[in-house]
NULUM-815395 format. One line per 2 residues: number of its first residue (from 0); their letters; for each residue x, y, z of N, C-alpha, C. Coordinates in steps of 0.2 Angstrom, whole numbers, m for minus. Each point is the difference from the previous one (the first is absolute). Layout:
<atoms>
NUM	A	X,Y,Z,X,Y,Z,X,Y,Z ~ ...
</atoms>
This chain:
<atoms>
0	XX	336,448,535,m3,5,4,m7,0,m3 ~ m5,m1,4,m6,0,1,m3,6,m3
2	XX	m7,0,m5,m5,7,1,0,2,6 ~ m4,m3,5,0,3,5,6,3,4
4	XX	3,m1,m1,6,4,4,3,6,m3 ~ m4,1,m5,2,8,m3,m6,4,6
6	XX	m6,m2,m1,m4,2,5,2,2,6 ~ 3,m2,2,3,0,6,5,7,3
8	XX	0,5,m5,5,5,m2,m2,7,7 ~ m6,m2,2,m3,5,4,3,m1,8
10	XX	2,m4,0,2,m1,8,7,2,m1 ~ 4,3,m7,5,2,1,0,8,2
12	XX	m9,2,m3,4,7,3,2,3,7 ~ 4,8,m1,4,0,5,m4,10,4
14	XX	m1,0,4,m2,7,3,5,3,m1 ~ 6,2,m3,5,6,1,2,1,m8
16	XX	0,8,m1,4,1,m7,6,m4,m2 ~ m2,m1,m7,6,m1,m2,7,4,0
18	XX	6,m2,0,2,5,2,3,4,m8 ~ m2,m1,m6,2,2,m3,m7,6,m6
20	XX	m3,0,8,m8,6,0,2,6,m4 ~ m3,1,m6,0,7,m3,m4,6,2
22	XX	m6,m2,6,m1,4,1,m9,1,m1 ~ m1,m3,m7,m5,0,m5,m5,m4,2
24	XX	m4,1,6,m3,m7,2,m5,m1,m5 ~ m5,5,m2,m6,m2,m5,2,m6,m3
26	XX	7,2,m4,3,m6,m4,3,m4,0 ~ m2,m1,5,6,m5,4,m2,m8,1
28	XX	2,m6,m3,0,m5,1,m2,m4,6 ~ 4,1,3,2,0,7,m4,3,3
30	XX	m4,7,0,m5,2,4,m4,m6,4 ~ m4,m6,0,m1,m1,6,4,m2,6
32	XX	7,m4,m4,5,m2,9,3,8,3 ~ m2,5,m4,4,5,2,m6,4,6
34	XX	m4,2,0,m7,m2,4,1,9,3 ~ 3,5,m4,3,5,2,4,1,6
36	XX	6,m3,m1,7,m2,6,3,8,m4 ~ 2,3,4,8,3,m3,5,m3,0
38	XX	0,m2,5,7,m4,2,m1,m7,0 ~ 7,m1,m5,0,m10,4,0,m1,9
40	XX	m2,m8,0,m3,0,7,9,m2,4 ~ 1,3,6,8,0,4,0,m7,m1
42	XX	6,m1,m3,6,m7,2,m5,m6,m6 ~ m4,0,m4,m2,m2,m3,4,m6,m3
44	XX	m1,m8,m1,3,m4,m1,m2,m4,m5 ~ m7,2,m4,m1,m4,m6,0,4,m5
46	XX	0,m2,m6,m1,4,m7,m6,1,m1 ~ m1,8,m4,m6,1,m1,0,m1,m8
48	XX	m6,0,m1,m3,m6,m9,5,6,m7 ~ 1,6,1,5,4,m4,7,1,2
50	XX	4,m4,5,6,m2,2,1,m6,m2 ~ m6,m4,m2,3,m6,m2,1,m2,m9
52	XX	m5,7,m2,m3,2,m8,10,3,m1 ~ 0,4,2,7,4,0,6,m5,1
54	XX	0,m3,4,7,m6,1,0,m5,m6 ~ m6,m1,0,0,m6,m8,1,5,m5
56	XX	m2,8,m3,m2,2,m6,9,4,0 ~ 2,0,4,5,2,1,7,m6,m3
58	XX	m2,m3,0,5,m7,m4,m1,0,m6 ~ m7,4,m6,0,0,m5,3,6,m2
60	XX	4,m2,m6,2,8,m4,m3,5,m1 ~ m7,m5,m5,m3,4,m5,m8,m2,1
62	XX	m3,2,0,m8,0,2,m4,2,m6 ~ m1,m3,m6,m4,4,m4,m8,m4,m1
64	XX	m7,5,1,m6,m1,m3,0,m2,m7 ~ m2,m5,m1,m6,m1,m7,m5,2,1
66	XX	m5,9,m4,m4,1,2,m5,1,m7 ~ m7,m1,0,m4,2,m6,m6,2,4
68	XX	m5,5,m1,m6,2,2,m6,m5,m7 ~ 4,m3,m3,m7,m5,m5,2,m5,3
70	XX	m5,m7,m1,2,m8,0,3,m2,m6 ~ 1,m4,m1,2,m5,m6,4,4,m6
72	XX	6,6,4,5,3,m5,7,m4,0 ~ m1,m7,5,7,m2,m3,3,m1,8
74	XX	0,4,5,5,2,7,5,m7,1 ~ m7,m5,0,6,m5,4,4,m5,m6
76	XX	m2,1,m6,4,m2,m7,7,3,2 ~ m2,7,2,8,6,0,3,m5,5
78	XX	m3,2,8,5,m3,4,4,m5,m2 ~ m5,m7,m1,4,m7,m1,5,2,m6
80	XX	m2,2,m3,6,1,m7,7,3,2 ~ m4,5,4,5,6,0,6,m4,6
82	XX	m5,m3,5,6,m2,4,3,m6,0 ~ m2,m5,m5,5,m3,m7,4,1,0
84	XX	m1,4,m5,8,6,m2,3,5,3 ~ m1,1,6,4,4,6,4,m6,2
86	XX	m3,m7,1,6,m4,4,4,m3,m5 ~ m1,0,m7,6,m2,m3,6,6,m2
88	XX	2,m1,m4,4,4,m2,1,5,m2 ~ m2,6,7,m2,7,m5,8,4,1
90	XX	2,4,m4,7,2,1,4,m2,2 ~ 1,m5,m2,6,m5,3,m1,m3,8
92	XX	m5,m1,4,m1,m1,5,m9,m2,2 ~ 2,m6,4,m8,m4,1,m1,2,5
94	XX	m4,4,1,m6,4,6,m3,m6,6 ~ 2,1,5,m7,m1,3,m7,3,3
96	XX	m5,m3,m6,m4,2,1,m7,m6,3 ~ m4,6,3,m7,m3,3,m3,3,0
98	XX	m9,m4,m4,m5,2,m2,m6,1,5 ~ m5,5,4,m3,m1,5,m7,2,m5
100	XX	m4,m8,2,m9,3,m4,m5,m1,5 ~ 1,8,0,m8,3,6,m5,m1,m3
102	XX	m3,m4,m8,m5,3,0,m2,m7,4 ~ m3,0,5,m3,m4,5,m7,m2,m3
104	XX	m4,1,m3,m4,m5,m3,0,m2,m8 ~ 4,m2,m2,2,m2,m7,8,2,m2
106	XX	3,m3,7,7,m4,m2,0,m3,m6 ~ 7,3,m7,m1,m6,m3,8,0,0
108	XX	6,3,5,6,0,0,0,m7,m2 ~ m3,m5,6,5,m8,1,0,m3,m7
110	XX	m6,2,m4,m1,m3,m9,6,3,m3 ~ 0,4,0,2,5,m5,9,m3,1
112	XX	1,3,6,8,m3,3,3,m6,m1 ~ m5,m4,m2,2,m8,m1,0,m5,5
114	XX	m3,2,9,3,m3,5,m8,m1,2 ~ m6,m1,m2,m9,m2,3,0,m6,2
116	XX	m1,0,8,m1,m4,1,6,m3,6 ~ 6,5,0,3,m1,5,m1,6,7
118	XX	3,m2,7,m2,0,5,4,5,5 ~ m2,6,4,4,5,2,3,m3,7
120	XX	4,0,1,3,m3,7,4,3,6 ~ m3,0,4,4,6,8,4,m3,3
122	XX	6,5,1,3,m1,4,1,4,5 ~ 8,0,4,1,3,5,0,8,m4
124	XX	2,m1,m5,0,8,m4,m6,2,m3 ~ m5,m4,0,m4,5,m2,m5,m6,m9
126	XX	m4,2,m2,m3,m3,m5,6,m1,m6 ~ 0,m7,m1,7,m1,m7,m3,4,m7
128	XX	0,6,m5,m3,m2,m6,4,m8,m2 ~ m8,0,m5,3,m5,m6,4,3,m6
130	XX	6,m6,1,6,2,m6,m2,m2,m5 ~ 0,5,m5,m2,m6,m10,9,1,m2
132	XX	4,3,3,7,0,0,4,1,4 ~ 8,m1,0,2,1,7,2,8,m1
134	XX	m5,4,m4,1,5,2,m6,7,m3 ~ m5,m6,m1,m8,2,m3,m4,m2,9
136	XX	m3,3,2,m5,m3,5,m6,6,m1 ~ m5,m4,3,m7,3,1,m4,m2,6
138	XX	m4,5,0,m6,m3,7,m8,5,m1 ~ m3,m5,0,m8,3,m3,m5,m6,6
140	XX	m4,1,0,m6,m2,6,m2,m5,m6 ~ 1,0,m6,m2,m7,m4,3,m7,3
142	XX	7,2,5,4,m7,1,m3,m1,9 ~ m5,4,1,m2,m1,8,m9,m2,m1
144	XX	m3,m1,m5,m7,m4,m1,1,m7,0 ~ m6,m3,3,0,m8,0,2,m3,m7
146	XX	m7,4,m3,m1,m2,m6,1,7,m6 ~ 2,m1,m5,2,4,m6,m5,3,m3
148	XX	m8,m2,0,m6,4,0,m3,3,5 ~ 2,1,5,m2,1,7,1,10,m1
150	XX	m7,m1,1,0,9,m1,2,3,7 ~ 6,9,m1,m2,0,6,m4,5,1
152	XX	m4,1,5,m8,4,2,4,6,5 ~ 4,4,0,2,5,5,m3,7,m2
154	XX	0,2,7,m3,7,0,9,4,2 ~ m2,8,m1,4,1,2,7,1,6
156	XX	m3,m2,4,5,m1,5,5,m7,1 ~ m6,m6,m2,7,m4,0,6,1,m8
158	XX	m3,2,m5,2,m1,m6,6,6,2 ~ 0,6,4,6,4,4,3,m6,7
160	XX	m2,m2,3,5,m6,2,5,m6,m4 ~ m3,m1,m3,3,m4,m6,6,2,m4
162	XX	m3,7,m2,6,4,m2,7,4,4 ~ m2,m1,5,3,2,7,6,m7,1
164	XX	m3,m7,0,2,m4,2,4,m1,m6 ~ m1,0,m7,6,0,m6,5,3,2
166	XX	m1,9,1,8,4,2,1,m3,6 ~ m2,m1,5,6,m1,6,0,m6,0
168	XX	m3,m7,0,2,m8,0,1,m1,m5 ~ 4,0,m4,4,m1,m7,7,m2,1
170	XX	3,m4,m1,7,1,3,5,m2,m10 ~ 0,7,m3,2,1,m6,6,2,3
172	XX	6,m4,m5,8,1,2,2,2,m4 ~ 1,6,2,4,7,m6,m1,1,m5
174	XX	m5,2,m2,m2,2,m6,3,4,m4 ~ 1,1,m4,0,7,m5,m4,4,m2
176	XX	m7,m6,m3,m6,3,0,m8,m3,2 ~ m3,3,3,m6,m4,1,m3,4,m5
178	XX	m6,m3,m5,m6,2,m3,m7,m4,3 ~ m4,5,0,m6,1,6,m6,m1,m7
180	XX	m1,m4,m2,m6,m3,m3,m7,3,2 ~ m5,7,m1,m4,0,4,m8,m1,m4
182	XX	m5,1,2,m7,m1,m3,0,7,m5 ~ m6,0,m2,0,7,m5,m5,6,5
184	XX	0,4,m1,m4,5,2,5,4,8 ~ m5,3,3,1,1,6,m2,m4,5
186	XX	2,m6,1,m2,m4,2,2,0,10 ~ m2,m2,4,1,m2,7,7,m3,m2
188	XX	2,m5,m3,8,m4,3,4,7,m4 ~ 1,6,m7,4,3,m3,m2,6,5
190	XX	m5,3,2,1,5,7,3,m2,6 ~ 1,m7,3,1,m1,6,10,m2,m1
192	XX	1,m2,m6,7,m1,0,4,7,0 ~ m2,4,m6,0,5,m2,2,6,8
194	XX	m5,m2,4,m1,5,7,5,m5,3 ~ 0,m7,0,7,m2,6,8,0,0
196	XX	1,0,m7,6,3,m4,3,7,1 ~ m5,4,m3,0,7,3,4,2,8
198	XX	m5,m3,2,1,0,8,7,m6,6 ~ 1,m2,m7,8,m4,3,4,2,m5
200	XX	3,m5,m5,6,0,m4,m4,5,m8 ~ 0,3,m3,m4,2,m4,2,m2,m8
202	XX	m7,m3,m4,2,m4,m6,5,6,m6 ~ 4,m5,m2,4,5,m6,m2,2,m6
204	XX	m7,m2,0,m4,3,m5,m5,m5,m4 ~ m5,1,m4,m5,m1,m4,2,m3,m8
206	XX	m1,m7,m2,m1,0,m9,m8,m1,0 ~ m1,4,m5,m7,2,0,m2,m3,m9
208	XX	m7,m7,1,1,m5,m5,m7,4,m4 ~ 1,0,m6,m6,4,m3,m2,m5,m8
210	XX	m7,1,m2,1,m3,m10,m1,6,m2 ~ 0,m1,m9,0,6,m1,m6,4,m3
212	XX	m4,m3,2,m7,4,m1,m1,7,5 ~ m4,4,m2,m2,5,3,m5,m2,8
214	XX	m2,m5,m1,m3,m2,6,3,m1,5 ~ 5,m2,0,5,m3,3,6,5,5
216	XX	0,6,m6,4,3,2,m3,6,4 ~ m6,m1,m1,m6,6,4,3,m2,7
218	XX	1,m9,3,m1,0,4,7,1,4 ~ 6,m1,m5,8,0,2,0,8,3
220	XX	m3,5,m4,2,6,4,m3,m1,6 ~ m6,m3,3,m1,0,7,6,m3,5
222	XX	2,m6,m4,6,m1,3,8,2,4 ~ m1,7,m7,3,4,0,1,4,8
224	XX	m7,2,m3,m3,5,6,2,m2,8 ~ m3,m9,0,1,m4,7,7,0,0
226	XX	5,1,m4,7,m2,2,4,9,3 ~ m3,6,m4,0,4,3,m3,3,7
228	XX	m5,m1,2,m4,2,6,3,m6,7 ~ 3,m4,m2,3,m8,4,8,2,1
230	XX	3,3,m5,6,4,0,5,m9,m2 ~ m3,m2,m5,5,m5,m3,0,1,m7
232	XX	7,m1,m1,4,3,m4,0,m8,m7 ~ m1,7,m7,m5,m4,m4,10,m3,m5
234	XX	0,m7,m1,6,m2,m2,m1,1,m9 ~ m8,0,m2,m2,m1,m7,m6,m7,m1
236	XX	m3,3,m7,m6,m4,m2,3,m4,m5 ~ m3,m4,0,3,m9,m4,m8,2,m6
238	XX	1,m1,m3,m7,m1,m7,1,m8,1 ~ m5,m2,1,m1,m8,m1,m6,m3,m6
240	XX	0,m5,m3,m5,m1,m4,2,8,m8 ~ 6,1,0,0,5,m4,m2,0,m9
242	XX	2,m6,m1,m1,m4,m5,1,m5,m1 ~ m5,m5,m6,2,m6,m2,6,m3,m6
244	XX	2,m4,5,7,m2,m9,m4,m5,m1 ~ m2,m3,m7,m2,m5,m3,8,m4,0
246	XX	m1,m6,3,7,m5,2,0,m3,m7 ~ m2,m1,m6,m1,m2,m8,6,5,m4
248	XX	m4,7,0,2,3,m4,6,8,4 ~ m2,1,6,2,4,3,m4,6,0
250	XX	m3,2,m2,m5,3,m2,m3,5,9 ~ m1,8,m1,0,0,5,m8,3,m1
252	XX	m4,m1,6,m6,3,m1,m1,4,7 ~ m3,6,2,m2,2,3,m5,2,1
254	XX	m3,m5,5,m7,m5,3,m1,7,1 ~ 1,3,8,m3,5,4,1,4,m2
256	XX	2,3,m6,5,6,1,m6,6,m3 ~ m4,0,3,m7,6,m1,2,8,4
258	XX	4,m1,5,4,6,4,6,5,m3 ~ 1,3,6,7,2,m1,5,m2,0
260	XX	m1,m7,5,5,m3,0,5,2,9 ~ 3,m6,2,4,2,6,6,3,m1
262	XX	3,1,m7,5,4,1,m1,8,m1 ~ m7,2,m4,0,8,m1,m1,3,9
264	XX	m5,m6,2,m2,1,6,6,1,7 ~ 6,m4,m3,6,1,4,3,8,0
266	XX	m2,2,m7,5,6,0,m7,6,3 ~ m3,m4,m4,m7,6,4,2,5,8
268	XX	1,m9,5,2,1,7,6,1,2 ~ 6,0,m6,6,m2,3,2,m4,2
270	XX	m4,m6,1,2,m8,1,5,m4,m4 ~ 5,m4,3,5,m4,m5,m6,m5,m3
272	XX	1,m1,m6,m3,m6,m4,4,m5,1 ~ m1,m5,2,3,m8,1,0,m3,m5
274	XX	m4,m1,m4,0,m4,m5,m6,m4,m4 ~ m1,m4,m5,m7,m2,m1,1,m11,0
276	XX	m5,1,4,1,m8,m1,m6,m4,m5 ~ 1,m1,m5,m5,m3,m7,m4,m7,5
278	XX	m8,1,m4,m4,m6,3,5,m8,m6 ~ 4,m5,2,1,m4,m5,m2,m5,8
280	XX	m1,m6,m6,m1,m5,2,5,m5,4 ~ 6,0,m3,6,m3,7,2,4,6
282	XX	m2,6,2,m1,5,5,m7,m4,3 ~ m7,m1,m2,m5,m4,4,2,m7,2
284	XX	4,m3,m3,1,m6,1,4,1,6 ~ 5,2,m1,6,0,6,0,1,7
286	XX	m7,6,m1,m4,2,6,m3,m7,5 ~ m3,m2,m8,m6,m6,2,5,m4,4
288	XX	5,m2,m3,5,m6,3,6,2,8 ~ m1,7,m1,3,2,7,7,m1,m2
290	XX	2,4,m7,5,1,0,4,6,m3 ~ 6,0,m2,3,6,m4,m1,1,m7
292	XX	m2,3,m2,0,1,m8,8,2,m3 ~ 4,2,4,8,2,m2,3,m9,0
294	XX	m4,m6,2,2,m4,m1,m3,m3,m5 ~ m6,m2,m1,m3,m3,m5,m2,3,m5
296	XX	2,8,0,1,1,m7,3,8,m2 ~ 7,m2,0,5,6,2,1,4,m5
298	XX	m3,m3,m6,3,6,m7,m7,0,m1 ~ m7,0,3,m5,4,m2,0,7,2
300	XX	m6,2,0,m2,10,1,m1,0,6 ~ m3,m6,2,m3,3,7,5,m1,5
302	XX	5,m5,m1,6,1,3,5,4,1 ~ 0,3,m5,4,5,m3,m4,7,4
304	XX	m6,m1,0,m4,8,4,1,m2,7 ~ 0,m6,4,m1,m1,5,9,3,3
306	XX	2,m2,m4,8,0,1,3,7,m1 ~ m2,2,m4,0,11,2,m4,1,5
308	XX	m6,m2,1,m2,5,7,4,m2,6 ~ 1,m6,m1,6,m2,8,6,5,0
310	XX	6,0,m6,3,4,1,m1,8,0 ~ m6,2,m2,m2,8,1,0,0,9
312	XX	m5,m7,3,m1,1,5,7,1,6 ~ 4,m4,m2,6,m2,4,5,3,1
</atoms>
């Protein structure tokens, strides 16, 4: 699949409401194909772009956000890890799970997942994710560039086509859960998913990724705030970067810990605490290698932390 043919997404739209219209056009995703219709048009024979969001999003179980309003607190650490350890052995039973990374200009799912450099494939069903197991898959605009430094330059509307083009030509086979990997802030791809979810299958809720300084956490309640006014329901905050084990002596120090911290904050809000994941060194590495840290190093801490927040989350 071609850049260019993501571009392409504009001749898909459709002049008639979707039909599962809330009403809400201000906020409506879909407000241009809908071009203020009331009614679908008589005897209508193609799918409209939130029929086709709904029929795919409707094969997943479970639909949860990775969200943070800072950069650099960890998001897509959690996801890869976390959905890691969703596909193995939580509760007695291996998940199928799928990772979707909308941050559309600085994909780093395909590294991180251990599968850079392999290739999305269409079929009669729809875009293949790429499998890193026969029950791990992912799909990020990282596996549709030429080249792996290849910047992408989008304005808002294609970078909402794009994201349009994940939920409905994705052909993801039964999920349990999909985790939605997104950029940090309020960003175009985390508004436009947010609004096309909403408006079709609706997400099952938010982990909200924070460190534990006060700067950090200044910004989680805004996120807060975004998950309330969006009306998605907050699953809990992960403290990432919480502390350092010295891997020598075991020794723990707490680098950022100038705050309150993400767990007074949890109780502040009545948020669940998920859990803390410590900065160590075989967690960077694992990352780096595109792999699971519950395999390469299973009786560490970070393992052990990664491995409660899956079962809190599950």
């Amino acid at each position: 699949v071609s850049t260019q043919s993501t571009w392409d997404f504009t001749r898909q739209l459709r002049t008639m409401k979707p039909t599962t219209c809330n009403e809400k056009c201000d906020t409506c995703p879909f407000k241009e194909q809908c071009l203020g219709k009331k009614e679908p048009s008589e005897g209508k024979t193609e799918s409209t772009p939130a029929d086709k969001i709904f029929l795919r999003m409707k094969e997943v179980k479970h639909k949860v956000l990775i969200l943070s309003c800072k950069g650099g607190v960890g998001k897509s650490t959690v996801t890869s890890q976390l959905s890691f350890a969703l596909s193995e052995n939580i509760k007695a039973s291996k998940l199928n799970v799928g990772v979707l990374d909308i941050d559309l200009c600085g994909p780093c799912m395909p590294k991180m997942m251990g599968v850079e450099g392999e290739e999305v494939h269409q079929s009669a069903e729809g875009w293949a994710p790429v499998y890193v197991t026969e029950n791990l898959s992912v799909m990020s605009i990282g596996f549709l560039l030429e080249k792996k430094d290849e910047p992408v330059i989008w304005r808002g509307p294609k970078k909402n086509g794009m994201i349009q083009s994940f939920l409905s030509e994705v052909a993801w086979e039964g999920l349990d859960a999909l985790l939605i990997d997104t950029p940090p802030g309020t960003s175009d791809e985390k508004i436009s998913i947010v609004q096309m979810l909403n408006a079709t299958c609706k997400p099952d809720g938010a982990i909200l990724v924070t460190t534990p300084q006060d700067v950090a956490l200044t910004q989680i309640r805004k996120e807060v705030q975004f998950c309330l006014k969006t009306q998605i329901p907050i699953i809990g905050i992960v403290e990432n970067m919480s502390f350092f084990c010295c891997p020598h002596c075991q020794k723990e120090s707490k680098i950022f810990n100038i705050g309150m911290g993400a767990e007074l904050l949890c109780k502040e809000l009545k948020i669940s605490f998920l859990g803390r994941i410590p900065l160590d060194p075989s967690l960077i590495e694992a990352c780096e290698k595109g792999v699971s840290i519950l395999a390469t190093n299973p009786e560490g801490i970070a393992a052990k932390s990664i491995l409660s927040i899956a079962q809190n989350v599950a």
